[in-house]
CHARMM-style PDB file with segment names, atoms N, HN, CA, C and O in Angstrom:
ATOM      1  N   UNK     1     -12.981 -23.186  37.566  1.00  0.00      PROA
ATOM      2  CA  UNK     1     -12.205 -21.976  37.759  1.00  0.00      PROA
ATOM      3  C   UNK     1     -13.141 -20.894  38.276  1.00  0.00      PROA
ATOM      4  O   UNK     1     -14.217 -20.641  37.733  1.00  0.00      PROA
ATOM      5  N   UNK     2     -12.754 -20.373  39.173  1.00  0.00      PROA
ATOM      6  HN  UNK     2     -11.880 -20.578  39.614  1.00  0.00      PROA
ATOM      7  CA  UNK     2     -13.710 -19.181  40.020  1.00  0.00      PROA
ATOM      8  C   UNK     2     -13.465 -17.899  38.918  1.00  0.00      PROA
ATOM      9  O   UNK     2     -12.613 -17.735  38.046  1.00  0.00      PROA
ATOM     10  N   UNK     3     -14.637 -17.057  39.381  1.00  0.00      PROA
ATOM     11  HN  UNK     3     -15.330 -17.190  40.090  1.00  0.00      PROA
ATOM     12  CA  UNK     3     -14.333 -15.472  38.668  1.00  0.00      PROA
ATOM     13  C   UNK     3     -13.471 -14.857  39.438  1.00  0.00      PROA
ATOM     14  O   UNK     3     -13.283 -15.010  40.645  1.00  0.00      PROA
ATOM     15  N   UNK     4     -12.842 -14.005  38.538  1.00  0.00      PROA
ATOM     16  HN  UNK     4     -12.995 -13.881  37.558  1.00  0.00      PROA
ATOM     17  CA  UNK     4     -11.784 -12.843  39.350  1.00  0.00      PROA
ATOM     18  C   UNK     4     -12.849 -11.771  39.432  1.00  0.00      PROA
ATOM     19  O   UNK     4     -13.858 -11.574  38.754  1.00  0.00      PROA
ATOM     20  N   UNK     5     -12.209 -11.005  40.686  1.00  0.00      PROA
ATOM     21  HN  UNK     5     -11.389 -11.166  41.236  1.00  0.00      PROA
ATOM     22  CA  UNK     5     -12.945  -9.966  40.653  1.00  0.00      PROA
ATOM     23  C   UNK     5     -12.369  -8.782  40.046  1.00  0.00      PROA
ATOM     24  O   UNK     5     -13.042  -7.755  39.965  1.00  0.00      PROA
ATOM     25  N   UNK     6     -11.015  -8.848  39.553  1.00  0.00      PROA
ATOM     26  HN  UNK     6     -10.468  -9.683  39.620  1.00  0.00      PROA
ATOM     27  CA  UNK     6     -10.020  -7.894  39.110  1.00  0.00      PROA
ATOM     28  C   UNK     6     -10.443  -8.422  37.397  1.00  0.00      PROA
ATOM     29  O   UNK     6     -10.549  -9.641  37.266  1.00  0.00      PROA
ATOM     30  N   UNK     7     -10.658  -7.629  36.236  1.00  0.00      PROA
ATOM     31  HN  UNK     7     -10.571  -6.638  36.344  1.00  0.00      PROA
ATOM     32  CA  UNK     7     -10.966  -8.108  35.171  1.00  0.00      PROA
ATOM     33  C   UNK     7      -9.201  -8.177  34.880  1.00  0.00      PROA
ATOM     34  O   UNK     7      -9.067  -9.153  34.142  1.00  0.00      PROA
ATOM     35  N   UNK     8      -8.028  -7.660  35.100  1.00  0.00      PROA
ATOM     36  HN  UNK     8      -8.137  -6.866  35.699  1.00  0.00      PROA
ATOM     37  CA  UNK     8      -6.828  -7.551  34.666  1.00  0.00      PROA
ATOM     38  C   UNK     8      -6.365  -8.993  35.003  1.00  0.00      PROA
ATOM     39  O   UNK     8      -5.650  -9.487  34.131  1.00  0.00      PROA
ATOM     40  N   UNK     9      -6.572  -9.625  35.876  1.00  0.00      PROA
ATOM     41  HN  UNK     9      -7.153  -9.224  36.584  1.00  0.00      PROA
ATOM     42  CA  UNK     9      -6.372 -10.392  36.563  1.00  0.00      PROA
ATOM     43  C   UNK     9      -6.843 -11.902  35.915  1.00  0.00      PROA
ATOM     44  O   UNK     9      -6.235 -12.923  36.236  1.00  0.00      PROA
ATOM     45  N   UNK    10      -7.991 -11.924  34.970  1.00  0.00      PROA
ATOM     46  HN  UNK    10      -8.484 -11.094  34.709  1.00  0.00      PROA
ATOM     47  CA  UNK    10      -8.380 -12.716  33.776  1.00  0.00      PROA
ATOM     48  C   UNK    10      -7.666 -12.814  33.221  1.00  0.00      PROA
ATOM     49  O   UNK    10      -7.441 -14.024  33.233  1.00  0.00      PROA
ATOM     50  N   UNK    11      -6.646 -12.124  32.297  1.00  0.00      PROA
ATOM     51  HN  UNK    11      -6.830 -11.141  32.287  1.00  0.00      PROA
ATOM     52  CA  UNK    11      -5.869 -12.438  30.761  1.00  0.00      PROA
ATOM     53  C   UNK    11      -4.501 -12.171  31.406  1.00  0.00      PROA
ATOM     54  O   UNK    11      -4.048 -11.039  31.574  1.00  0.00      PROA
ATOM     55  N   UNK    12      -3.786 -13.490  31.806  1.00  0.00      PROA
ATOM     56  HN  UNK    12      -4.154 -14.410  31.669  1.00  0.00      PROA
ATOM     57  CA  UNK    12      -2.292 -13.627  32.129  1.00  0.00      PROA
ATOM     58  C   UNK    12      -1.163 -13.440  30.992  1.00  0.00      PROA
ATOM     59  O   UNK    12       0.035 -13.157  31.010  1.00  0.00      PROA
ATOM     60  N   UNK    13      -2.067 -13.719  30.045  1.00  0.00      PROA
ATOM     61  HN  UNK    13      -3.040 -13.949  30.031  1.00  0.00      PROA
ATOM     62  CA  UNK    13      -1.314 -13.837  28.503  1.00  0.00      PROA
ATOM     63  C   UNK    13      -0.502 -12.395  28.122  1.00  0.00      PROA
ATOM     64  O   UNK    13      -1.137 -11.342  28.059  1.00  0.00      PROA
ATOM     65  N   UNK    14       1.005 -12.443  27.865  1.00  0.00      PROA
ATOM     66  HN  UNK    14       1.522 -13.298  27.916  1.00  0.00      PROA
ATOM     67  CA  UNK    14       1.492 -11.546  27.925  1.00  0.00      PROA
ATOM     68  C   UNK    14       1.466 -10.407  26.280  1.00  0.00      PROA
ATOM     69  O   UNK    14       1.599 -10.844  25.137  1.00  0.00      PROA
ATOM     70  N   UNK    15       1.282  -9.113  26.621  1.00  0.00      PROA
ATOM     71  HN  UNK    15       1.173  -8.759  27.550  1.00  0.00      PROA
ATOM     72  CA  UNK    15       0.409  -8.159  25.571  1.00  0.00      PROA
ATOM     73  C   UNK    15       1.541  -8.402  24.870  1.00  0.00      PROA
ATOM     74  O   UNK    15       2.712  -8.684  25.125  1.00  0.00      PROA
ATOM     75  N   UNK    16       0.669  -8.159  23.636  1.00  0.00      PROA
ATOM     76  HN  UNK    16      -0.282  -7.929  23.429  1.00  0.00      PROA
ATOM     77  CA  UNK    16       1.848  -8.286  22.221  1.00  0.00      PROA
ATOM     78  C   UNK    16       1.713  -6.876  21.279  1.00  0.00      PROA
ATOM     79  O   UNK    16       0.712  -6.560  20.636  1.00  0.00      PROA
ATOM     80  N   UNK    17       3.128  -6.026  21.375  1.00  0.00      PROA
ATOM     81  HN  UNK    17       3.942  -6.283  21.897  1.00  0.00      PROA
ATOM     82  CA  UNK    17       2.610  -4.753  20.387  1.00  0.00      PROA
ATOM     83  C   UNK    17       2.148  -5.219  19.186  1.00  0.00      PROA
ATOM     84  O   UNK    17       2.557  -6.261  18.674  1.00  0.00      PROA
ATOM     85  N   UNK    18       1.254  -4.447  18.674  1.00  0.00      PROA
ATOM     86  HN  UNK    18       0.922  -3.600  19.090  1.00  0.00      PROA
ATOM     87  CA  UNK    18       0.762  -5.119  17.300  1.00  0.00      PROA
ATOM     88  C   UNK    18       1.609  -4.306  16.484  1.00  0.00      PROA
ATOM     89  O   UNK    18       2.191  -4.994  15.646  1.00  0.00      PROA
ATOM     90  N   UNK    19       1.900  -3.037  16.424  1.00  0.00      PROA
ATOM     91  HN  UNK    19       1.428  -2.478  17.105  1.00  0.00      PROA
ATOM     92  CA  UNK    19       2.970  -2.451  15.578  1.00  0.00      PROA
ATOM     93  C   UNK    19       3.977  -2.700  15.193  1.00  0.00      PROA
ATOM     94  O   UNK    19       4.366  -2.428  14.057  1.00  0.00      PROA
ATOM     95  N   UNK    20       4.855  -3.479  16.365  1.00  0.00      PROA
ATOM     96  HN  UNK    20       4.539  -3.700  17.287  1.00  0.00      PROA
ATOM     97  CA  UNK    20       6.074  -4.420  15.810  1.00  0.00      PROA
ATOM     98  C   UNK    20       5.497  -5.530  15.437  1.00  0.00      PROA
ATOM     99  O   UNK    20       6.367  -6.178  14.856  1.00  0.00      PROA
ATOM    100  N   UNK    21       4.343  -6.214  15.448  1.00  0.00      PROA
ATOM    101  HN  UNK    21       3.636  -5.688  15.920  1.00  0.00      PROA
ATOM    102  CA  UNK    21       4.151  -7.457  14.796  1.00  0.00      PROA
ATOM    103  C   UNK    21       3.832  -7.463  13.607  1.00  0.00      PROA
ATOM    104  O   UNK    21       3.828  -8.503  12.949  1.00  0.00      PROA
ATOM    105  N   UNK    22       3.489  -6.236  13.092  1.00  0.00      PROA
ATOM    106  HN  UNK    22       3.492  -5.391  13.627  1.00  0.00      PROA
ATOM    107  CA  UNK    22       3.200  -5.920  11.674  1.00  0.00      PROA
ATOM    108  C   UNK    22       4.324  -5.523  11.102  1.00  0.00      PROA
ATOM    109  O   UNK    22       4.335  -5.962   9.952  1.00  0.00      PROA
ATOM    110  N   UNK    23       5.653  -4.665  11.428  1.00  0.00      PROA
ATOM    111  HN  UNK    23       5.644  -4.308  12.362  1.00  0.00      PROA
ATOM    112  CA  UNK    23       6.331  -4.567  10.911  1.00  0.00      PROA
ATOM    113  C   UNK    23       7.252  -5.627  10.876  1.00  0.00      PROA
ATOM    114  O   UNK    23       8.248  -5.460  10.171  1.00  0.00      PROA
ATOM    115  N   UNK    24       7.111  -6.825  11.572  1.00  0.00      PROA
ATOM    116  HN  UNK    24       6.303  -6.961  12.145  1.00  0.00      PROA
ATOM    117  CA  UNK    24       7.831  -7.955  11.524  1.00  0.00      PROA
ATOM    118  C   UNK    24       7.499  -9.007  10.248  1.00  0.00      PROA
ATOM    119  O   UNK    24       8.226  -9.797   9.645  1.00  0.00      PROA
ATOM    120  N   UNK    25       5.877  -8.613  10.089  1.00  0.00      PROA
ATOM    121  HN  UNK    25       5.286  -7.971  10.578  1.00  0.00      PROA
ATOM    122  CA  UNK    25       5.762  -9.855   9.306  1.00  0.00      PROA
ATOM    123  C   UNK    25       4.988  -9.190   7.902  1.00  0.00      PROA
ATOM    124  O   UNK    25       4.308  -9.812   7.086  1.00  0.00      PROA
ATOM    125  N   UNK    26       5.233  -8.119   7.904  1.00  0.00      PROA
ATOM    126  HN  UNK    26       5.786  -7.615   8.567  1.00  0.00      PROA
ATOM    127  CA  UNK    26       4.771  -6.756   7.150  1.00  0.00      PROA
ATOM    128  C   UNK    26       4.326  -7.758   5.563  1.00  0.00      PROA
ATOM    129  O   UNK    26       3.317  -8.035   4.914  1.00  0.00      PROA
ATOM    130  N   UNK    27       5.872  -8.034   5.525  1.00  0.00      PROA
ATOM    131  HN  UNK    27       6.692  -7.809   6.052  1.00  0.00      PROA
ATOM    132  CA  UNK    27       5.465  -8.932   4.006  1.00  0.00      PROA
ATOM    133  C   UNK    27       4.419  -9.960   3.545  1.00  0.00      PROA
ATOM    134  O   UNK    27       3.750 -10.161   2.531  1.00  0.00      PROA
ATOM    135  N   UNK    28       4.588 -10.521   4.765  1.00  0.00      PROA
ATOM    136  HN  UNK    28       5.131 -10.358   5.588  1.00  0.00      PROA
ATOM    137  CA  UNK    28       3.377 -12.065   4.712  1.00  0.00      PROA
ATOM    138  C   UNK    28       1.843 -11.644   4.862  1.00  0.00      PROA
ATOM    139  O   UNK    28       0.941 -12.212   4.248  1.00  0.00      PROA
ATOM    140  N   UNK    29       1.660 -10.632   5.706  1.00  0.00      PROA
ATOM    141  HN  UNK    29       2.393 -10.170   6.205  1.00  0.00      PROA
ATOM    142  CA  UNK    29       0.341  -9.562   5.734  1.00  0.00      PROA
ATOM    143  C   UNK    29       0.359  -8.805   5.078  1.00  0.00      PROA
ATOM    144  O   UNK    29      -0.575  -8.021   5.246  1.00  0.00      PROA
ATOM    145  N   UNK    30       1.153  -8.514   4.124  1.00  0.00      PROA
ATOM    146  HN  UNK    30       1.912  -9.151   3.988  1.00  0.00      PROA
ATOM    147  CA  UNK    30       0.714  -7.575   2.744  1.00  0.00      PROA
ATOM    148  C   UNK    30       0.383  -8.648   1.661  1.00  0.00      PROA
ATOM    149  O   UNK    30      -0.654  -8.453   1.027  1.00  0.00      PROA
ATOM    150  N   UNK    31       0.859  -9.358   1.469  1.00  0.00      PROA
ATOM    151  HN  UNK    31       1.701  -9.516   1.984  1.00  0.00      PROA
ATOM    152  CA  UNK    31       0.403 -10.638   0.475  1.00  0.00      PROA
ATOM    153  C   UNK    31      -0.881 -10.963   0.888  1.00  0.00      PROA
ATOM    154  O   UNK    31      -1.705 -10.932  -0.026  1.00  0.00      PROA
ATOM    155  N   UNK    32      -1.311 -11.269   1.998  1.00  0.00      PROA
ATOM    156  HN  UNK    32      -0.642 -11.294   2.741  1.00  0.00      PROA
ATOM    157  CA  UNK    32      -2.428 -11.683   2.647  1.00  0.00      PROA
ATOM    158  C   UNK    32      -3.739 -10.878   2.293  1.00  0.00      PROA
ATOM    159  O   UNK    32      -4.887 -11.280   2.104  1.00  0.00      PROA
ATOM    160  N   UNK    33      -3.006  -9.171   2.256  1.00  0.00      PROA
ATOM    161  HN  UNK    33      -2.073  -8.845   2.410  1.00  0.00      PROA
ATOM    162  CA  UNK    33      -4.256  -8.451   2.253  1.00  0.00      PROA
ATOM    163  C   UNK    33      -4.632  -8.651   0.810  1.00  0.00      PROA
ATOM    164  O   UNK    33      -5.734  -8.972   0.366  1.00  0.00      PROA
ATOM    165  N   UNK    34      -3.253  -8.343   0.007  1.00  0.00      PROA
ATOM    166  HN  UNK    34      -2.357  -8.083   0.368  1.00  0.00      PROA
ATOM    167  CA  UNK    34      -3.692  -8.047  -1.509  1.00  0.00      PROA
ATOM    168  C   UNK    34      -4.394  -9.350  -2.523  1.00  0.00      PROA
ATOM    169  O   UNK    34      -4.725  -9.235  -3.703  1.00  0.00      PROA
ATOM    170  N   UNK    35      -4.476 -10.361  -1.815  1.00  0.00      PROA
ATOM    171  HN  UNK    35      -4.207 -10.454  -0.856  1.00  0.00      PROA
ATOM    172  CA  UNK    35      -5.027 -11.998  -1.798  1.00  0.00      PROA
ATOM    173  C   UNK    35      -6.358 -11.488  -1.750  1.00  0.00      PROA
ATOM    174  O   UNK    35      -7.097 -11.625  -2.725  1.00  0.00      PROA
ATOM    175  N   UNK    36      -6.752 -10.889  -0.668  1.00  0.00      PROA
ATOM    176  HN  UNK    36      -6.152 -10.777   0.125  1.00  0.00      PROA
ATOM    177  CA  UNK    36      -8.533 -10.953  -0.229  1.00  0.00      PROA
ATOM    178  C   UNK    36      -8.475  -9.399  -1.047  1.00  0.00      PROA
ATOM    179  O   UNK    36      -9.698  -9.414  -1.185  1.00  0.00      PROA
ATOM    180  N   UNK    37      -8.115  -8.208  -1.637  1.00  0.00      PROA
ATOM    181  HN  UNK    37      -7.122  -8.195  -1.525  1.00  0.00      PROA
ATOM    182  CA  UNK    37      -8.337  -7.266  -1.892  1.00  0.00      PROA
ATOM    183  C   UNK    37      -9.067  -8.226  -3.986  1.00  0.00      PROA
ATOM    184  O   UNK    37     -10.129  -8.339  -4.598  1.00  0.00      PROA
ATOM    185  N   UNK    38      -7.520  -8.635  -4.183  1.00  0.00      PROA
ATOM    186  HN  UNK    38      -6.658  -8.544  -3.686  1.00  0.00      PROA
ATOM    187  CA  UNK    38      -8.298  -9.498  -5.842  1.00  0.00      PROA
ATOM    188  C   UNK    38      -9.313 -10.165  -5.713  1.00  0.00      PROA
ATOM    189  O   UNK    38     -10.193 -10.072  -6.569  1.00  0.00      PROA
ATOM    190  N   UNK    39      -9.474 -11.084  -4.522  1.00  0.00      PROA
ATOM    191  HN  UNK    39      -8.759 -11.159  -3.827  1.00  0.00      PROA
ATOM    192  CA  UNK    39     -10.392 -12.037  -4.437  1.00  0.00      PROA
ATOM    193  C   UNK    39     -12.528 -10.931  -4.659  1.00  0.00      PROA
ATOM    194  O   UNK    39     -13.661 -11.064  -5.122  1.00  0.00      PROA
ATOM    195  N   UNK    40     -11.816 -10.198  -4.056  1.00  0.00      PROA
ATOM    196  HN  UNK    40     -10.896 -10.090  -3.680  1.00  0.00      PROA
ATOM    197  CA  UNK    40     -13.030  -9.227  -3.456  1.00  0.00      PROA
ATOM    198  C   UNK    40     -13.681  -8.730  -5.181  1.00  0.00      PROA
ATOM    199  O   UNK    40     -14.777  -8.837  -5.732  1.00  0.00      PROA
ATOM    200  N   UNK    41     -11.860  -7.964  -5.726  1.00  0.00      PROA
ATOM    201  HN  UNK    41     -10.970  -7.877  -5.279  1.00  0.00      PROA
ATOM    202  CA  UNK    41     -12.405  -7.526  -7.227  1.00  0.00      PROA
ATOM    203  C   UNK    41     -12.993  -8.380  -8.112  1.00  0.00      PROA
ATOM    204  O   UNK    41     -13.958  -8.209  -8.857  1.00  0.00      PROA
ATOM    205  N   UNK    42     -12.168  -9.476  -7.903  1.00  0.00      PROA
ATOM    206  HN  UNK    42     -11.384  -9.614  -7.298  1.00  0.00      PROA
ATOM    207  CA  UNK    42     -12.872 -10.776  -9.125  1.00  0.00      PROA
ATOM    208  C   UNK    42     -13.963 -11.199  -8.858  1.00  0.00      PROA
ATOM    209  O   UNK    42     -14.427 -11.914  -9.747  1.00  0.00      PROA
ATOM    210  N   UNK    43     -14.874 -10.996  -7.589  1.00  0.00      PROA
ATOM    211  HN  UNK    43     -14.496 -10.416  -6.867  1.00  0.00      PROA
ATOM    212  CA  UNK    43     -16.151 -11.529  -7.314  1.00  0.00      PROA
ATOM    213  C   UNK    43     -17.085 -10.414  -7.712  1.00  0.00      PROA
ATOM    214  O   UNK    43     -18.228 -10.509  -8.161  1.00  0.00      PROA
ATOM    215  N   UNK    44     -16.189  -9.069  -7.392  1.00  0.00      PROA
ATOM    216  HN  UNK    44     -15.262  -8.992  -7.027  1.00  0.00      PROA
ATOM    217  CA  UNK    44     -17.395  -8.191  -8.040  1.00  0.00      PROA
ATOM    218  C   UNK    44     -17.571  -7.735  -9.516  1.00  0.00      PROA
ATOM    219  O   UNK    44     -18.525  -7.148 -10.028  1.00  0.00      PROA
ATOM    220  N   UNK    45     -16.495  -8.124 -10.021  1.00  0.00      PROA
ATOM    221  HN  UNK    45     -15.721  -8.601  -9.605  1.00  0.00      PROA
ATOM    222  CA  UNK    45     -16.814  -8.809 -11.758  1.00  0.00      PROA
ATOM    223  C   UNK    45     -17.980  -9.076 -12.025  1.00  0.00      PROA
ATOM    224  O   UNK    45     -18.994  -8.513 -12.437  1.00  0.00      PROA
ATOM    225  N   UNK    46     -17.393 -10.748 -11.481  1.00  0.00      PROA
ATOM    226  HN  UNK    46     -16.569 -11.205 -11.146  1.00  0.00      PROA
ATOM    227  CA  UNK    46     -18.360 -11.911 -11.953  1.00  0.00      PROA
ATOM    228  C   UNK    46     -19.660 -11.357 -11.629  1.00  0.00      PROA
ATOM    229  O   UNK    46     -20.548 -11.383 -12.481  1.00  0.00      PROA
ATOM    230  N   UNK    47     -19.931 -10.672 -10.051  1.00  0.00      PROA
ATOM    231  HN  UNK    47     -19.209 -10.652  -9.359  1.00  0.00      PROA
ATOM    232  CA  UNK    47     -21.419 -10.619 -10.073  1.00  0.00      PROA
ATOM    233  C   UNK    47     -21.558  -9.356 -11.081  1.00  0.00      PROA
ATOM    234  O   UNK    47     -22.779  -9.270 -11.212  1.00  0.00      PROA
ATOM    235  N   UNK    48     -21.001  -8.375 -11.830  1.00  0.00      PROA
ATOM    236  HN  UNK    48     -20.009  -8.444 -11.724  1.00  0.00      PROA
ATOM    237  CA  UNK    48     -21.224  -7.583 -12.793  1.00  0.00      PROA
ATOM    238  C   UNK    48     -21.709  -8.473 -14.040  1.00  0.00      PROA
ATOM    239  O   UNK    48     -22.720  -8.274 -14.715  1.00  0.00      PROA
ATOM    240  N   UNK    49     -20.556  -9.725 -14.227  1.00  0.00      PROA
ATOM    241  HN  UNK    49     -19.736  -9.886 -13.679  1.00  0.00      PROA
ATOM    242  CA  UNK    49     -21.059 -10.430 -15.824  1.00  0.00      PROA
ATOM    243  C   UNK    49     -22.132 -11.139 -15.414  1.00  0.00      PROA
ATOM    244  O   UNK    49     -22.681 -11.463 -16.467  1.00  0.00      PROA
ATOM    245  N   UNK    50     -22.774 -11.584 -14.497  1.00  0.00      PROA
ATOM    246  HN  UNK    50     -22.328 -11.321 -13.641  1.00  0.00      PROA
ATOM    247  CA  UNK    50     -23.309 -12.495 -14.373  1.00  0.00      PROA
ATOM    248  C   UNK    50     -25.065 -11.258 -14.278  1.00  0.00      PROA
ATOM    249  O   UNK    50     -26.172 -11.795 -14.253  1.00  0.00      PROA
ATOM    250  N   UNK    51     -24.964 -10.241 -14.255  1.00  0.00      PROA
ATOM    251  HN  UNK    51     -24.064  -9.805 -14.276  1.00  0.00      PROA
ATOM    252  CA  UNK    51     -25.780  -9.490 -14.459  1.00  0.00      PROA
ATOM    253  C   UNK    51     -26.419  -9.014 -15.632  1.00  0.00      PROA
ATOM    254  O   UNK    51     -27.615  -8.729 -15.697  1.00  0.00      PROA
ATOM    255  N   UNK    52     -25.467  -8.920 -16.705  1.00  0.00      PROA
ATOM    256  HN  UNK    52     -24.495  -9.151 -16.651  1.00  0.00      PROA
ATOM    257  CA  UNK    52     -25.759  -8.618 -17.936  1.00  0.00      PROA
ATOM    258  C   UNK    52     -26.426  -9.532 -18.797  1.00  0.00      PROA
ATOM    259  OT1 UNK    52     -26.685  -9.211 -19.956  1.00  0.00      PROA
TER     260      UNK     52
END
């Protein structure tokens, strides 16, 4: 595949608002966050007990 000389002209892939994609799937990415938000607290526990 040759280079473009147009960089627009690289990514055919059609743009996706991210604002409606968040409010579409709002629920499944709020679970998602609050997953890695506990995960984050319970590790900084452990490295608290594991200090003492």
């Amino acid at each position: 595949m040759k280079p473009t000389g147009n960089p627009g002209e690289a990514n055919t892939a059609p743009r996706v608002n991210i604002q409606e994609l968040c409010e579409e799937y709002y629920e499944d990415i709020l679970a998602i966050i609050m997953e890695k938000a506990r995960h984050e607290r319970l590790k900084d526990v452990h490295a608290r007990l594991d200090f003492e």
